[in-house]
Backbone as JSON, one array per atom type, in Angstrom:
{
  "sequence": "XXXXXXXXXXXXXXXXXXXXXXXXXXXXXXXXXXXXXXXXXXXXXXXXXXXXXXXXXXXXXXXXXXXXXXXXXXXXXXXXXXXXXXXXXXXXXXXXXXXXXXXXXXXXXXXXXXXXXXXXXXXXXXXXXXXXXXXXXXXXXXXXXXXXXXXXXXXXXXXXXXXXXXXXXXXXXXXXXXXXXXXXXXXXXXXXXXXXXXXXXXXXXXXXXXXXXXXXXXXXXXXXXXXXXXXXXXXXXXXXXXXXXXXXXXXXXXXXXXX",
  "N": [[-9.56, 5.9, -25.09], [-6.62, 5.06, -26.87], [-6.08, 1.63, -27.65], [-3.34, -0.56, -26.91], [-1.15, 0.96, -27.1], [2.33, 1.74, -27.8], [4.63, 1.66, -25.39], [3.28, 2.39, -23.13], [2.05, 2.74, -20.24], [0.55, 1.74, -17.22], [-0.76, 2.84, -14.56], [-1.6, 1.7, -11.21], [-3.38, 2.56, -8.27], [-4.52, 2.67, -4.95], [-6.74, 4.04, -2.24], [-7.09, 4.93, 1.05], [-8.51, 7.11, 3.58], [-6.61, 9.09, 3.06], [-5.96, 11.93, 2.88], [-4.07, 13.91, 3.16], [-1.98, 12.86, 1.04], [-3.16, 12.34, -1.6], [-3.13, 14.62, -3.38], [-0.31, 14.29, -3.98], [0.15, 11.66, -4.94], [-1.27, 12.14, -7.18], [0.01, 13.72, -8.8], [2.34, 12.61, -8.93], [2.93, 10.55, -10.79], [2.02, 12.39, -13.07], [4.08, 13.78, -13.31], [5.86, 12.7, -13.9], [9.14, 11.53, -15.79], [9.09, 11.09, -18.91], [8.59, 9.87, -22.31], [6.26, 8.9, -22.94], [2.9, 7.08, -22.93], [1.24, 7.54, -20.18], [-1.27, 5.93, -17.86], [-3.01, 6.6, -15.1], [-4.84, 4.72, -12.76], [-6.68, 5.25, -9.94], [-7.96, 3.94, -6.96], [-10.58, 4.25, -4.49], [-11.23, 3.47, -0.83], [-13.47, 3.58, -0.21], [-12.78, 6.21, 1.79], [-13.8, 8.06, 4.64], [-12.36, 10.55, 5.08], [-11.54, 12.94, 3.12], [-10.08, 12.3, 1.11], [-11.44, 11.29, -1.54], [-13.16, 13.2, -2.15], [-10.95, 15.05, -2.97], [-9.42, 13.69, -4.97], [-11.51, 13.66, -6.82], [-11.76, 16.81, -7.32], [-9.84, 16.45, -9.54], [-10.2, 14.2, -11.44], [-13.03, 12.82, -12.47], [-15.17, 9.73, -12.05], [-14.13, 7.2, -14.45], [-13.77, 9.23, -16.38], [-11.31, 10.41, -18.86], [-8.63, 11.92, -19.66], [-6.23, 13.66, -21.88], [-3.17, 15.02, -21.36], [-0.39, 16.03, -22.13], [0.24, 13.23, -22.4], [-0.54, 12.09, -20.41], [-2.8, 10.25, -18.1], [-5.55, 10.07, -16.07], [-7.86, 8.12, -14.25], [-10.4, 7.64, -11.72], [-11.78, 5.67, -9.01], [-14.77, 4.75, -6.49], [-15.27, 3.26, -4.16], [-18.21, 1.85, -2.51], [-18.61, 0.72, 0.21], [-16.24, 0.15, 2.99], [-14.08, -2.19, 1.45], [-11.61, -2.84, 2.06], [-7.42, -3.17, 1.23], [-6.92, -5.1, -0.19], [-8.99, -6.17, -2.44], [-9.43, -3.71, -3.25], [-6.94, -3.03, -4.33], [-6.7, -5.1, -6.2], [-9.31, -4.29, -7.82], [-7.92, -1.99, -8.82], [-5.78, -3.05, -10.47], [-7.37, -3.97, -12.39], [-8.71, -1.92, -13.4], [-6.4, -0.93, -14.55], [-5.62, -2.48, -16.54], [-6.79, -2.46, -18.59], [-7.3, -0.22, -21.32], [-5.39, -2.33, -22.1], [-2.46, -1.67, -21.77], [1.01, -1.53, -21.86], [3.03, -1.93, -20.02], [2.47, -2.58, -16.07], [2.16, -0.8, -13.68], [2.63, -0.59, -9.72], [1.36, 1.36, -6.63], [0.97, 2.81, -3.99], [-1.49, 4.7, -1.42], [-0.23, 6.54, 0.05], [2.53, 6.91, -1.29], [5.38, 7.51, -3.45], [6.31, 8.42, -6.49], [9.89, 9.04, -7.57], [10.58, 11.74, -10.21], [11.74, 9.94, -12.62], [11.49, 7.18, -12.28], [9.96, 6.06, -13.8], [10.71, 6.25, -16.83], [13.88, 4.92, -15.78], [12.99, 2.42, -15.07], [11.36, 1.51, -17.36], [13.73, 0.89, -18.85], [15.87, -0.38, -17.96], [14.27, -3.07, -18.06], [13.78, -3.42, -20.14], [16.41, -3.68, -21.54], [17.61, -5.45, -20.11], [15.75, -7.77, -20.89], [13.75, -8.51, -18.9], [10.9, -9.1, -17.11], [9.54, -8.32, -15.43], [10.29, -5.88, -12.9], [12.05, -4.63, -9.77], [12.87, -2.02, -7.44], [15.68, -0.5, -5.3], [14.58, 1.56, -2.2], [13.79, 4.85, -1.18], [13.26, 5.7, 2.23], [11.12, 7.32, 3.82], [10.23, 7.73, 6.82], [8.03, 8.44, 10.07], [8.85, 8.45, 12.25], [10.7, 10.24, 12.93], [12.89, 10.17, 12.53], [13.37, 10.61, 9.98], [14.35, 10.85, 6.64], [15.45, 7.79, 5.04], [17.69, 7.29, 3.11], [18.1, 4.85, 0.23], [17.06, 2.26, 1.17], [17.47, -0.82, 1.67], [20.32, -1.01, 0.99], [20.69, 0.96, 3.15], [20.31, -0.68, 5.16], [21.87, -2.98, 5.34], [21.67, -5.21, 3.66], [21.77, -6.61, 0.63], [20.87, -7.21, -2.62], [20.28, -9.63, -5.13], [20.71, -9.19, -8.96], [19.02, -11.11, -9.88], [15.88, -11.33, -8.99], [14.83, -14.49, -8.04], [12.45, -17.1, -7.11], [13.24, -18.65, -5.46], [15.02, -16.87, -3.64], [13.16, -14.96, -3.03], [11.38, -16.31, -0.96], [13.11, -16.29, 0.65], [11.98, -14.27, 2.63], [10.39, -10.93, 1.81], [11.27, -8.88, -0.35], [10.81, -6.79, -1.7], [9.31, -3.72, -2.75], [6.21, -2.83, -2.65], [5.74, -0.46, -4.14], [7.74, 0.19, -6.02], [7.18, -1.65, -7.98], [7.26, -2.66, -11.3], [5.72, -4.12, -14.17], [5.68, -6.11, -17.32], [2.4, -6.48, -19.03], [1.28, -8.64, -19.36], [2.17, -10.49, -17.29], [0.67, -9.99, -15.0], [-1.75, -11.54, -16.4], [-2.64, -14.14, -15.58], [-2.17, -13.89, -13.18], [-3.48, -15.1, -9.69], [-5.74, -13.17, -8.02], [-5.37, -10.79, -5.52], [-7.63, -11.33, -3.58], [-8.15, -13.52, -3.37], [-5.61, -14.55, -3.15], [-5.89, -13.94, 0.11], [-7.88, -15.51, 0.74], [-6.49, -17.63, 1.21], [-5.63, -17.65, 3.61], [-3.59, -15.3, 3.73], [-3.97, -13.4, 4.91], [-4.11, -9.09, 4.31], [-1.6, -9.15, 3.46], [-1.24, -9.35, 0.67], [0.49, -8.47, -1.48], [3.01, -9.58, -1.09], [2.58, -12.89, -1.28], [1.45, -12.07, -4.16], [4.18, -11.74, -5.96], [5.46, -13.55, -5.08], [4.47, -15.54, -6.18], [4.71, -14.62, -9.13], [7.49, -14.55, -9.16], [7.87, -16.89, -9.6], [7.03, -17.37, -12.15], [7.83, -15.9, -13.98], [10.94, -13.43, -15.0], [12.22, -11.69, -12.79], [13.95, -8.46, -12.26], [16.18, -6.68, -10.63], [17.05, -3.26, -10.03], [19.29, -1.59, -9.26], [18.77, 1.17, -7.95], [17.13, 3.69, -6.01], [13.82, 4.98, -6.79], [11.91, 5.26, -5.78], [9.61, 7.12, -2.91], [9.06, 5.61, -0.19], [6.38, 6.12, 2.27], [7.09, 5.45, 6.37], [4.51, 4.76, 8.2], [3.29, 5.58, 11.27], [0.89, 4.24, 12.13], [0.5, 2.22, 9.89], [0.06, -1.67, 9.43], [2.36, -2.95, 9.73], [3.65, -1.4, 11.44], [2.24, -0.85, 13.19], [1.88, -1.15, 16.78], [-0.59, -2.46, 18.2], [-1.49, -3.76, 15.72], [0.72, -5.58, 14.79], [1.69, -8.32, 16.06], [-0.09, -9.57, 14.37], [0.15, -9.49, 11.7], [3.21, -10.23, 11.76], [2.91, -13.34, 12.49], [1.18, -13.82, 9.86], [2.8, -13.34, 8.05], [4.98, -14.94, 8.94], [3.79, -16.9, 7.97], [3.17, -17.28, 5.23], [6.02, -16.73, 4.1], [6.67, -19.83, 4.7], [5.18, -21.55, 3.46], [6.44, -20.47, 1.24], [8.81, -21.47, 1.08], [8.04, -24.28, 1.13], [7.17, -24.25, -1.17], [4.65, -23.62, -2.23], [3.19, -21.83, -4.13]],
  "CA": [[-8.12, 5.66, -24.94], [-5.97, 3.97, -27.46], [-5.32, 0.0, -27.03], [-1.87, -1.22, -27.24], [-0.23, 1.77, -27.48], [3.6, 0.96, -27.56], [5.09, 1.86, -23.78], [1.99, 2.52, -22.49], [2.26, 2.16, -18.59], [-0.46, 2.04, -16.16], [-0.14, 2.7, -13.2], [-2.26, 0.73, -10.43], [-3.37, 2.81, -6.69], [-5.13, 2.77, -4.05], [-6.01, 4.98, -1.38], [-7.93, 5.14, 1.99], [-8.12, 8.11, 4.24], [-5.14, 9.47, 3.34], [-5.99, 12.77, 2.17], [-2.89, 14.57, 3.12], [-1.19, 12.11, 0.36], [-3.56, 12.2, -2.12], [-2.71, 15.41, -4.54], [0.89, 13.96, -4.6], [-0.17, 10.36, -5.42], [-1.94, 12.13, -8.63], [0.74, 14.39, -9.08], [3.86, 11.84, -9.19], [2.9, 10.28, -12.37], [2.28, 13.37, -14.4], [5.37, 14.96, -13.68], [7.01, 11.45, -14.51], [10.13, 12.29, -17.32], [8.47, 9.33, -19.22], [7.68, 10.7, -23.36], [5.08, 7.92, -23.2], [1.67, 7.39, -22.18], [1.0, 7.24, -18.18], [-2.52, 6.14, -17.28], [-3.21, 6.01, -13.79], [-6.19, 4.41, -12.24], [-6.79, 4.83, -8.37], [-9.47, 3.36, -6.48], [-10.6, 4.88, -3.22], [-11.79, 2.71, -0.77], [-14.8, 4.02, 0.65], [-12.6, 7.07, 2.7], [-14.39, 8.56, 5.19], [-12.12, 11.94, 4.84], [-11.82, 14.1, 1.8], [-9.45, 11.37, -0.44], [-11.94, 10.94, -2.82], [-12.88, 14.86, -2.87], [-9.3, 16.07, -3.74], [-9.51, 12.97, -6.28], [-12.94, 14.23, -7.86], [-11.24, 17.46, -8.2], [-9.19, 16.21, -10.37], [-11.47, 13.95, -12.23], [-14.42, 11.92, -12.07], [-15.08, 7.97, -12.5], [-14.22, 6.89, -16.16], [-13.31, 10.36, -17.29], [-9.85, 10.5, -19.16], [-8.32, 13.86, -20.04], [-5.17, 13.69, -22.27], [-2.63, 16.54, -20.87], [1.57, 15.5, -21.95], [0.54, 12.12, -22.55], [-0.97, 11.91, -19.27], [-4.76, 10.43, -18.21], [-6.21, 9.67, -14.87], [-8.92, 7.79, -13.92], [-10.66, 7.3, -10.39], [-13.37, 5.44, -8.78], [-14.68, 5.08, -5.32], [-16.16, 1.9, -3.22], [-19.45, 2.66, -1.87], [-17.99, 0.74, 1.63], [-15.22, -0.54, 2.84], [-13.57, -3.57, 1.23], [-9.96, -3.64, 2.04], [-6.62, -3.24, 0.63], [-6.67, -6.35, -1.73], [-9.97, -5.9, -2.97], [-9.18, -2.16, -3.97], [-5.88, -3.14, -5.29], [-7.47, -5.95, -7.51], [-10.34, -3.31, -8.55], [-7.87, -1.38, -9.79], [-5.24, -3.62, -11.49], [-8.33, -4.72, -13.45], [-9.31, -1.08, -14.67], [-5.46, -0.55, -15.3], [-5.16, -3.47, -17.63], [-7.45, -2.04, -19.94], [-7.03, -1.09, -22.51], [-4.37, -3.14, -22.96], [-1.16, -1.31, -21.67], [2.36, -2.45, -22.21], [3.4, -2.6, -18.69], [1.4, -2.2, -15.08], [3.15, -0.67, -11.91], [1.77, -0.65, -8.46], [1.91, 2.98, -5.99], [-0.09, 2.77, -2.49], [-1.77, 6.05, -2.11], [0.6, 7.69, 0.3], [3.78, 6.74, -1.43], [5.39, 8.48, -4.46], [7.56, 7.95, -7.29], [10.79, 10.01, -8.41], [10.62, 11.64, -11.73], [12.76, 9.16, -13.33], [11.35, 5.94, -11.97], [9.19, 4.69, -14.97], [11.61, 5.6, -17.51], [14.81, 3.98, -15.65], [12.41, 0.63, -14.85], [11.5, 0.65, -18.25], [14.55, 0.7, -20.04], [16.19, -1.77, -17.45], [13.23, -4.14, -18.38], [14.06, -3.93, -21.72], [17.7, -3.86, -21.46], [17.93, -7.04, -19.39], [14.91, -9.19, -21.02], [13.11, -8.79, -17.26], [9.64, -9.45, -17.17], [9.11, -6.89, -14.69], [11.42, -4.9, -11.96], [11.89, -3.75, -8.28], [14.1, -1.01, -7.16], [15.64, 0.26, -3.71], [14.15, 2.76, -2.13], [14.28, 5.79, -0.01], [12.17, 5.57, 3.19], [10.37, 8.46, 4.82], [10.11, 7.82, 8.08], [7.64, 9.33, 10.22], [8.93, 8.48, 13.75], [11.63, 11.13, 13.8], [14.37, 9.28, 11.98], [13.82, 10.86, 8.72], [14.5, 10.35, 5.01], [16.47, 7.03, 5.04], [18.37, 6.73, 1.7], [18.66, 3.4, -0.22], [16.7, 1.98, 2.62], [18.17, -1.45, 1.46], [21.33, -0.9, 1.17], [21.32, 1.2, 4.83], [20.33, -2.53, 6.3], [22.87, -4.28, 4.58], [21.09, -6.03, 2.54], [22.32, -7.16, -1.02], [19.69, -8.35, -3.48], [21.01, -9.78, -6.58], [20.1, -8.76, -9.98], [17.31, -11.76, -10.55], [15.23, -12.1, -8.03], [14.82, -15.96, -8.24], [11.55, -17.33, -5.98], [14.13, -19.43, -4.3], [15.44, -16.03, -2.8], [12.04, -14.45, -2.71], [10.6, -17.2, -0.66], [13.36, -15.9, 2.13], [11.34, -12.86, 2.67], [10.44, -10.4, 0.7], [12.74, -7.91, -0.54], [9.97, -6.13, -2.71], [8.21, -3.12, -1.88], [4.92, -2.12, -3.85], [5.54, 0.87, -4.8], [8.84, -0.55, -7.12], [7.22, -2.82, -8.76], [6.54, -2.37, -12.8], [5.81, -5.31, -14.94], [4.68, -6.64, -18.54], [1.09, -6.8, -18.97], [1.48, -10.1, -19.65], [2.9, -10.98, -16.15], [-0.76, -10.15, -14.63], [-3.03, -11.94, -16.93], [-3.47, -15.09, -15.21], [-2.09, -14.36, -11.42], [-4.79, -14.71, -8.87], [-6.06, -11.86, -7.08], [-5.28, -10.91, -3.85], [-8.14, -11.25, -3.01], [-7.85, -14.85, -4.04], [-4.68, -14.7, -2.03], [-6.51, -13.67, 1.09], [-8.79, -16.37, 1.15], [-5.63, -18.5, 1.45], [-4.63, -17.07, 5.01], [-2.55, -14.58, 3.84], [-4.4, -11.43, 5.21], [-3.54, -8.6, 3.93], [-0.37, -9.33, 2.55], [-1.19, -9.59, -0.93], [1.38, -7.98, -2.66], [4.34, -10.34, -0.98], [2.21, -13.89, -2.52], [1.46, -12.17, -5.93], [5.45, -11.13, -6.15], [6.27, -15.27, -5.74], [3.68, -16.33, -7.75], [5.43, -14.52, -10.28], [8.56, -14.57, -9.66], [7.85, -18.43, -9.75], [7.01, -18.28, -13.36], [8.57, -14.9, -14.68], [11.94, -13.09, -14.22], [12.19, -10.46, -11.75], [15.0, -7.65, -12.34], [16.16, -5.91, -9.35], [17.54, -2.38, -10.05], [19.83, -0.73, -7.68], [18.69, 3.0, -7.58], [16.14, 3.78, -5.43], [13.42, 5.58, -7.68], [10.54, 5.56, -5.11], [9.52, 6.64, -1.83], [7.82, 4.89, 1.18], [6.42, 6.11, 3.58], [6.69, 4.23, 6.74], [3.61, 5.66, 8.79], [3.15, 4.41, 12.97], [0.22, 2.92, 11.95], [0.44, 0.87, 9.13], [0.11, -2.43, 9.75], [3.58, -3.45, 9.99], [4.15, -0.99, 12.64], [1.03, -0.49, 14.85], [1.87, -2.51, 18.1], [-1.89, -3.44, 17.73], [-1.89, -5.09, 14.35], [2.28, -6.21, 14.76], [1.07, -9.39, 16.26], [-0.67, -10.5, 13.52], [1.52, -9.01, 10.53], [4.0, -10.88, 11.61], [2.03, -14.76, 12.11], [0.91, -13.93, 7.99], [4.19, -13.06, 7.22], [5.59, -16.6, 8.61], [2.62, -18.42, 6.89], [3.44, -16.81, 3.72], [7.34, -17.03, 4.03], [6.73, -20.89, 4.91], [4.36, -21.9, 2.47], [6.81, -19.7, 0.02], [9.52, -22.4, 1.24], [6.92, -25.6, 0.32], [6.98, -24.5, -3.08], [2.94, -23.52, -2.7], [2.9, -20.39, -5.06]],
  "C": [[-7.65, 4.7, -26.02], [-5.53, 3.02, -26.78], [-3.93, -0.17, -27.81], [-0.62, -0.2, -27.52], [1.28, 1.26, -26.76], [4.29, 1.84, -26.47], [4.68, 2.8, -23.35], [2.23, 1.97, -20.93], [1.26, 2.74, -17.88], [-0.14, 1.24, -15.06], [-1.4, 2.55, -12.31], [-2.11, 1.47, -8.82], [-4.32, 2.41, -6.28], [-4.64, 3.61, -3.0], [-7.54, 4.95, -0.48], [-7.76, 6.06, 3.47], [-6.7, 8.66, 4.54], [-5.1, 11.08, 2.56], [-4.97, 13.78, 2.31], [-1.5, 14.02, 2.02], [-1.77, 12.67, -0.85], [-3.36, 13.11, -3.61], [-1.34, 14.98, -4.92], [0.72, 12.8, -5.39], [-0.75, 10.73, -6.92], [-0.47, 12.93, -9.13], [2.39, 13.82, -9.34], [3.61, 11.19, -10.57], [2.72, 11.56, -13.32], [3.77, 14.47, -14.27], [7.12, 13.62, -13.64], [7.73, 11.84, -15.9], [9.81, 11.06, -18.13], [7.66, 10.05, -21.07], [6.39, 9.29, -24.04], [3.79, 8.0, -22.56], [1.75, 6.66, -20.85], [-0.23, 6.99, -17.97], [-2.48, 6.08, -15.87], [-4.37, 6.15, -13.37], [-6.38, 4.26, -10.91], [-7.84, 4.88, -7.59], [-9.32, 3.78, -4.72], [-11.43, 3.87, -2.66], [-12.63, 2.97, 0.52], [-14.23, 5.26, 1.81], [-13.7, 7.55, 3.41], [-13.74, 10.16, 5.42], [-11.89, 12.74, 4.12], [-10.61, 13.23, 0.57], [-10.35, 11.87, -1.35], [-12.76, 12.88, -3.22], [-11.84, 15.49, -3.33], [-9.18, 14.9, -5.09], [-10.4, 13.48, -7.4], [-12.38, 15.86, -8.25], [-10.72, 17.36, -9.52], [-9.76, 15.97, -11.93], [-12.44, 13.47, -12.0], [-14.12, 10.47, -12.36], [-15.39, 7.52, -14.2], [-14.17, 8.2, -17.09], [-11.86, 10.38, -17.81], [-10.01, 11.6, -19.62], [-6.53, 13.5, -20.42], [-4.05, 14.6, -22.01], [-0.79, 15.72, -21.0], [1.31, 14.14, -22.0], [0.27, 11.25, -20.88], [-2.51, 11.72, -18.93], [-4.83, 9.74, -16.78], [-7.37, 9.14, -14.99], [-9.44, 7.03, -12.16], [-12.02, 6.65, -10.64], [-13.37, 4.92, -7.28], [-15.51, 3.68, -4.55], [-17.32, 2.67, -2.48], [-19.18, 2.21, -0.4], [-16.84, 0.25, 1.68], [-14.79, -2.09, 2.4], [-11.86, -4.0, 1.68], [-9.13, -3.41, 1.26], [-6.51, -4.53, -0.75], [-7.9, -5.87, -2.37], [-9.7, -4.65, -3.61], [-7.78, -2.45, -4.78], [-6.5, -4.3, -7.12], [-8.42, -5.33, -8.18], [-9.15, -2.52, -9.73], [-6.2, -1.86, -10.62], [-6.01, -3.77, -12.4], [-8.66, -3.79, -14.34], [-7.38, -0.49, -15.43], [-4.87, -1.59, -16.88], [-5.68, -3.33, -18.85], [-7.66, -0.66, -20.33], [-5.85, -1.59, -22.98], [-2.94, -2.23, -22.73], [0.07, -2.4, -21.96], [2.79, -2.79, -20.9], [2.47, -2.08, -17.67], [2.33, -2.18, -14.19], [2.21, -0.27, -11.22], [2.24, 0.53, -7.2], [0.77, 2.89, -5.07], [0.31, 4.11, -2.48], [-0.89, 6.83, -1.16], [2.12, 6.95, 0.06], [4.16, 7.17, -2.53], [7.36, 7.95, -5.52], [8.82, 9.59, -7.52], [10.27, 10.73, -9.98], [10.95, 10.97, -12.77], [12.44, 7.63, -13.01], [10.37, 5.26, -13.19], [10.04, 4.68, -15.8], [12.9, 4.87, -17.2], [13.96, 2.22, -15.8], [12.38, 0.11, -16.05], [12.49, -0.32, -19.36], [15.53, -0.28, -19.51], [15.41, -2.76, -17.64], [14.0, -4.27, -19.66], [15.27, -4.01, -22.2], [17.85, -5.28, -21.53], [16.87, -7.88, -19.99], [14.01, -9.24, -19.73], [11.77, -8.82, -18.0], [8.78, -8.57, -16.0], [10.19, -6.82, -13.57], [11.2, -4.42, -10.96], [13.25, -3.42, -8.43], [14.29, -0.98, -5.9], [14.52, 1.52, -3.72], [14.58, 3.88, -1.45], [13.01, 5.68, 1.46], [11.99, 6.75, 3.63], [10.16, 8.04, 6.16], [9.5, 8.63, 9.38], [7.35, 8.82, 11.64], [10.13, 9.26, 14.35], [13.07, 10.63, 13.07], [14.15, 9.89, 10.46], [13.45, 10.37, 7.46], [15.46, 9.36, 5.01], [16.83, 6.74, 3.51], [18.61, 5.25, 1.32], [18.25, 2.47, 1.13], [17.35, 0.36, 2.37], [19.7, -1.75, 1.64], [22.05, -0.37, 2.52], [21.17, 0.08, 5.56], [20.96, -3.04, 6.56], [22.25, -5.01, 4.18], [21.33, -5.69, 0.94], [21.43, -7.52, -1.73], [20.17, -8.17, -4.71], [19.9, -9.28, -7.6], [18.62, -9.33, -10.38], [16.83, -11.84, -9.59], [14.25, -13.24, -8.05], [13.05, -15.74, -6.88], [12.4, -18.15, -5.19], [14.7, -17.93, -3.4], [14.69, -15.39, -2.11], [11.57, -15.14, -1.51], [11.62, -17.22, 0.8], [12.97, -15.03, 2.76], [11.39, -12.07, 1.59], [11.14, -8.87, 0.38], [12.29, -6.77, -1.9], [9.05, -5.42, -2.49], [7.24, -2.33, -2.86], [5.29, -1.18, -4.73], [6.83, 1.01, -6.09], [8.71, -1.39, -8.09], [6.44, -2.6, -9.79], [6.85, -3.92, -13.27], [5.3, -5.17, -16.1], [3.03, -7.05, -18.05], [0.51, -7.88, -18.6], [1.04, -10.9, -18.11], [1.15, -10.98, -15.34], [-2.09, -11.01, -15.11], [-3.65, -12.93, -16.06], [-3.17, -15.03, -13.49], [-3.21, -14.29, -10.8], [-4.71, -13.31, -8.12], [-5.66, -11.57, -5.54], [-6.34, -10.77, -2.72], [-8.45, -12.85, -2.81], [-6.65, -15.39, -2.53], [-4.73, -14.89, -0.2], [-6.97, -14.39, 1.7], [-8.03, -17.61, 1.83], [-4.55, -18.25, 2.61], [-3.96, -16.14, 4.87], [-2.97, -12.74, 4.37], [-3.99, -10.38, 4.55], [-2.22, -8.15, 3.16], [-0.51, -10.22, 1.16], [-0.13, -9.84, -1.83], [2.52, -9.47, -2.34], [3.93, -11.65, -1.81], [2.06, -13.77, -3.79], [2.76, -11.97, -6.54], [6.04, -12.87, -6.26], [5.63, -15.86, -6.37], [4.16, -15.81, -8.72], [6.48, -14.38, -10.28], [8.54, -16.31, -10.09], [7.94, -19.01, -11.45], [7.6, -16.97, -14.33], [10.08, -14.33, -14.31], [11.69, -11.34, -13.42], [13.56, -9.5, -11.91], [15.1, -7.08, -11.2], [17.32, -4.95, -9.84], [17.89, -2.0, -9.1], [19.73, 0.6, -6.95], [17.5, 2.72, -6.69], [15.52, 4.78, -6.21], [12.28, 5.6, -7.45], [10.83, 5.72, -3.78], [8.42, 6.1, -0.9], [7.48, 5.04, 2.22], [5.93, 5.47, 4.81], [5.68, 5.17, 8.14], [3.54, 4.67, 10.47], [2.06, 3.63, 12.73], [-0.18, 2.0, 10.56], [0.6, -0.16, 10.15], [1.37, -3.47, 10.06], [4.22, -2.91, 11.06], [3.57, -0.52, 13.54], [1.45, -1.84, 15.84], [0.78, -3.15, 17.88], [-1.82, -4.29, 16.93], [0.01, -5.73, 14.16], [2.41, -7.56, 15.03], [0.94, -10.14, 15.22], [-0.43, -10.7, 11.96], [2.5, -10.31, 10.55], [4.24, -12.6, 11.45], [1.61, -14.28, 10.69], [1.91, -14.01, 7.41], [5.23, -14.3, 7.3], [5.29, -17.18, 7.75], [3.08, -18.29, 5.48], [5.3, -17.33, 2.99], [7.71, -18.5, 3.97], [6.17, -21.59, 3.95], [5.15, -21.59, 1.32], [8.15, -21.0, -0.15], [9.32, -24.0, 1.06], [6.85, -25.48, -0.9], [5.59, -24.35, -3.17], [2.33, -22.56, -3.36], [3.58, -21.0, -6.16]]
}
């Protein structure tokens, strides 16, 4: 793979038994309207149902295949480690060689056609340092495709997203979020993050650790969707409990100024 190629974007998954996701999750970046290079690197994390066979279709671990400016690469945990751990595996193989920016896509969620080149060219419009968008929500308790799931709340989020605003919750959902290379070099890991109480909620501490020291753009289109599944962890009664105690700690700590 060429290093440094100029708007070069790699793109950063993960994915665990989600094999009814999994051909789209490969299939939303290459049919991105984007006349640049797309890598995407997604790390399986130890599935136990055919993920990582509909992946190995595709390709193998450390194989690239050039097709429109398009290259994949997978690889697979021999057990389970967890959402941070698999996300930090594979920020690490997306950073190299050396892309221009790194966006983040959990494996059953999916971009528009149009979502890397609008992000990028609002990045580079505005000076941002990386960018979240609205979204559209999927919804898979009967309620649908919610449009501009933001905006159906009522919720407003200004153009910068400051860590003073961040640090009221977070108003940033994975699968929106492209940045400069840069912006990753020195944040800790979330697995790092983890160790520091925050369970599973990675993404929301690595989002104020940098908005803390970078700027954050917030685009108003929605240019991904999310789907919100009964059991994720934000909406299994089981794990709702304990979602929501991380999500104080994090929100409180975000209000101490400790990111």
């Amino acid at each position: 793979m060429i290093i440094g190629l100029k708007g070069h974007v790699a793109v950063a998954s993960i994915t665990y038994n989600q094999e009814d996701f999994v051909s789209m999750l490969v299939e939303t970046t290459r049919a991105q309207v984007y006349d640049r290079l797309i890598s995407h690197s997604i790390v399986d994390d130890a599935s136990t149902d055919q993920s990582y066979n509909i992946l190995d279709k595709y390709w193998s671990e450390d194989h690239y295949s050039y097709d429109m400016n398009r290259c994949l690469r997978t690889t697979k945990f021999e057990s389970n480690r967890g959402s941070n751990a698999a996300f930090d595996r594979a920020i690490e193989i997306a950073k190299n060689p050396k892309p221009e920016y790194v966006a983040l896509l959990e494996g059953d969620d999916y971009y528009y056609p149009d979502k890397i080149r609008r992000s990028v060219e609002f990045m580079e419009e505005k000076g941002y340092d990386a960018v979240a968008t609205d979204i559209d929500a999927d919804c898979h308790d009967g309620r649908g495709l919610i449009k501009n799931a933001w905006k159906s709340m009522g919720i407003e989020i200004p153009e910068h997203i400051t860590y003073e605003y961040l640090s009221l919750g977070n108003r940033i959902y994975t699968c929106t979020f492209i940045a400069r290379r840069e912006v990753f070099n020195d944040a800790p890991t979330m697995m790092e993050f983890k160790k520091r109480g925050y369970g599973v909620l990675g993404d929301y501490p690595l989002f104020l650790w940098i908005a803390k020291r970078f700027k954050i753009g917030y685009l108003d289109e929605a240019l991904s969707v999310k789907r919100e599944l009964p059991l994720s962890i934000s909406h299994n009664p089981e794990t709702y409990n304990e979602f929501a105690q991380i999500y104080a700690k994090v929100v409180a700590d975000a209000q101490a100024g400790l990111f």
